[in-house]
C-alpha positions, 0 to 999 in steps of 0.5 A: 500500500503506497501511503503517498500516492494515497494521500495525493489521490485524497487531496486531488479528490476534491481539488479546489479545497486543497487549492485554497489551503495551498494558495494560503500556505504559499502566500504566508511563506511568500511573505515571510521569504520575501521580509527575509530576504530584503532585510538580509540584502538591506543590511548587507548593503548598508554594512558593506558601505559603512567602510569604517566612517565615522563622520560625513562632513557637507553643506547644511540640510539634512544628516539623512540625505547627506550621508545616504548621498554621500555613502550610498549615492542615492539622493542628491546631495545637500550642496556644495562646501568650499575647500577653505572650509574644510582644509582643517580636515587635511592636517595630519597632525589634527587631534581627532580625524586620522583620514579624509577622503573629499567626493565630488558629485553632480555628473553621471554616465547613463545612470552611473554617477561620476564620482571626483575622489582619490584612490585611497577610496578603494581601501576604505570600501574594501575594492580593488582593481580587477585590470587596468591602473588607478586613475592618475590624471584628469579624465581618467577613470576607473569603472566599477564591475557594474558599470563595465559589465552593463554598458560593456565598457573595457580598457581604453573606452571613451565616453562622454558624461551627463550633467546631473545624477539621474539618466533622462534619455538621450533627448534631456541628457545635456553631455559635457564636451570632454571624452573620459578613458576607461584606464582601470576597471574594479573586481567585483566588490560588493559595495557601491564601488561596483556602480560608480565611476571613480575619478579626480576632484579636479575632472569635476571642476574642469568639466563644468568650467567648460559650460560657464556662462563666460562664453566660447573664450572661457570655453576654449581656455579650458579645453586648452587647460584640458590638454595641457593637464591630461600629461600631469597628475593634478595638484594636491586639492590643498594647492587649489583655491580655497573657494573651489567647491567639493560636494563633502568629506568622508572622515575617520577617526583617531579614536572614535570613542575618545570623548572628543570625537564624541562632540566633534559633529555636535561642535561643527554644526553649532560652531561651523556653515558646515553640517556634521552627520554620524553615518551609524546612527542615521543608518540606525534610524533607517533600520528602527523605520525598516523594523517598525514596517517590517513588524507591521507586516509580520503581524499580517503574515502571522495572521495569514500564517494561522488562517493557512494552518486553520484551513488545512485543519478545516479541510482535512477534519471535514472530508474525514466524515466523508471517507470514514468508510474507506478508512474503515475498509483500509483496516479491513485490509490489513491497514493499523492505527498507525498506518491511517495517522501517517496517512492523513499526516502525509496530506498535511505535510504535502499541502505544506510542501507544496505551499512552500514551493510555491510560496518561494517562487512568489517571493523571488518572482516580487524580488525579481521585479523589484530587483529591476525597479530598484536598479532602473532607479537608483542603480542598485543591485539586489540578487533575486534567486539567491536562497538563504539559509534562513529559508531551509529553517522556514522548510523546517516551519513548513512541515511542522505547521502542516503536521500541526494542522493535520495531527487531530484529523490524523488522531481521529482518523487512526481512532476509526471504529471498523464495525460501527462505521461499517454498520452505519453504512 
């Protein structure tokens, strides 16, 4: 007697029962796969771009979108800060910031932000270079892994960049003149590396000068200023005029419990134009906003997760009545308690199987299709079919909630009177 082609043929007996319990079984794992598997990509993501910074310095606004533009380059930035302002930070010899790395931000290549900054960048986020050189001179660049596979960009490419950070077609893109060359492209990384285009601060100056109201002459000396650097490492940023703009500074520190640097950014932003934002605890708050929704919809699946459970119970405690005949025959036929409690078991746990399975695709067809918003949107990349560990355990839950359900049906089932039913029928 084949138990499991037994069980299959009493769900299939009547099909639209064990539909609803399946369909509500997959939506609640589906639900709970999918909260899994955005909370597990969202905290990487923000873990792998922490890079150890301790502070981000820019223009006054908001701490929030100055440091998701400044890490995570999503956003606009909160404006610009001229070099004067900040030249503190570069003392090597001041008491609490140990390093700083300046960015420059405005311009972009379809989509991709160009980022003004200097190759110590790569240490801090943990990238490094899978062919090529770092960028040495203006309008050298090196691409992230991203960028290079996508827009199929290798050694020696050229390309011209976009005013703004958003893509906007090629009718409302406005390019800037000057030809970028590909000199270097990073390994994949993990990290927001993968989606930029690194270059010098001075590159971001010189492409903007070159669309100054000033005129064709203005614009022509730059281009002429264009050639001249293209043979030589450009200067030291603490050479360059003090009223040169930079978009912000990211900083890390000496000692980053020392009690100086705990009043550090409190200091710059009552003391300072500057504004002054701890990257930890702005990332905490998207998190404590991230948890407060995701228990919201914990609570819903919790429901889902019972009415799912509860209808499984329903179906398979309502369809004994009609088969108390057949159960008693199978004892009949040499069947034991046993054997008819695994039977109704085995429906149970099929219907968990099966709602587990599909439950899974559901979730990873949301991912999917969010994976490619998100990626149109804000050029970040999420992996769709990736299966966590977490989801073999919810296989585990699965089975148990479809055992669960089935185990009072199954007590009755195995309890069945063989000569009392037999006698009613």
């Amino acid at each position: 007697m084949n138990l499991l082609r037994l069980s299959w043929k009493n769900l299939t007996f009547k099909p639209l029962n064990a539909l609803l319990s399946v369909l509500l079984f997959a939506l609640s794992i589906g639900l709970i796969s999918l909260l899994v598997s955005l909370r597990k990509q969202a905290d990487e993501q923000f873990d792998n771009n922490l890079a150890g910074i301790d502070l981000v310095v820019g223009a006054k606004g908001s701490p929030l979108e100055l440091t998701l533009n400044s890490m995570y380059h999503v956003g606009y930035a909160t404006g610009n800060i001229q070099l004067g302002k900040v030249k503190a930070f570069f003392n090597p010899k001041h008491p609490i910031v140990e390093d700083v790395v300046p960015l420059s931000v405005g311009d972009s290549y379809k989509g991709y932000r160009i980022v003004g900054t200097q190759p110590k960048i790569l240490d801090w986020y943990g990238a490094s270079l899978g062919s090529g050189q770092l960028w040495q001179h203006d309008f050298e660049v090196v691409v992230g892994e991203e960028v290079a596979r996508v827009h199929d960009l290798s050694l020696g490419a050229t390309f011209k960049s976009n005013h703004g950070i958003i893509d906007e077609g090629e009718e409302n893109n406005i390019e800037h003149d000057d030809d970028f060359t590909v000199v270097g492209i990073l390994a994949p990384s993990g990290t927001v590396m993968d989606q930029l285009v690194l270059t010098t601060n001075q590159t971001y100056w010189h492409s903007h000068e070159g669309h100054d109201e000033a005129g064709d002459d203005e614009a022509e000396h730059h281009h002429q200023a264009h050639d001249h650097t293209a043979d030589h490492a450009p200067a030291s940023l603490l050479e360059e005029d003090p009223e040169r703009e930079i978009t912000s500074l990211l900083v890390r520190y000496r000692n980053a419990s020392s009690f100086q640097a705990l009043n550090f950014p409190r200091n710059i932003n009552e003391n300072t134009e500057l504004l002054a934002a701890n990257p930890a605890y702005e990332i905490s708050e998207v998190r404590r906003q991230f948890d407060s929704g995701q228990r919201i919809l914990g609570m819903l699946v919790l429901a889902i997760t019972v009415v799912s459970a509860l209808s499984i119970f329903i179906a398979l405690f309502s369809s004994l009545r009609e088969r108390r005949y057949e159960l008693a025959l199978l004892r009949t036929m040499g069947a034991g308690r046993g054997k008819l409690f695994l039977l109704i078991i085995l429906e149970g746990i099929i219907v968990a199987t099966i709602g587990y399975v599909l439950g899974l695709l559901l979730s990873h067809g949301i991912l999917s299709v969010m994976a490619a918003n998100i990626s149109d949107d804000f050029r970040y990349s999420l992996s769709p079919w990736r299966l966590l560990p977490e989801e073999g355990w919810l296989l585990v839950a699965a089975l148990g909630i479809g055992f669960l359900a089935a185990v009072i049906p199954a007590i009755q089932a195995a309890n069945t009177d063989i000569a009392e039913t037999l006698t009613e029928n």
